[in-house]
C-alpha positions, 0 to 999 in steps of 0.5 A, a space after each residue: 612194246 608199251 606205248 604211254 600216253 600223254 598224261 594231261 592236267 585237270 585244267 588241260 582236260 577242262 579245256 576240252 571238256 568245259 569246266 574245271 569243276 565238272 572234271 573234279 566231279 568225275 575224278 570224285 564220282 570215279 567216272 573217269 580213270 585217272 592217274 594220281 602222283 602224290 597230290 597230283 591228279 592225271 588224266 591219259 589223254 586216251 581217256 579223254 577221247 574214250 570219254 568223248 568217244 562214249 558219249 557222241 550221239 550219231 547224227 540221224 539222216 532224214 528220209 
């Protein structure tokens, strides 16, 4: 069976990651994956937490 993920908006995805603009460079610089329906741009929302994911730097635990 074929699960489908919720397909967001550039503007639901700049709410999580904080700029409208900053996503548009992603899409351009296909940095991020996305899926584009006419003149519609989409982005899984899987994607978006792989994004995070990739990018989350561990917290370091003193001594």
């Amino acid at each position: 069976m074929v699960t489908v993920d919720r397909l967001l908006t550039v503007r639901e995805v700049a709410d999580v990651l904080g700029g409208e603009r900053y996503v548009r460079r992603l899409i351009e610089e296909r940095r991020i994956e996305y899926v584009k329906d006419r003149r519609r741009v989409f982005i899984a929302e899987s994607v978006v937490e792989r994004y995070i994911a990739s990018r989350t730097v561990p917290v370091r635990r003193a001594a």
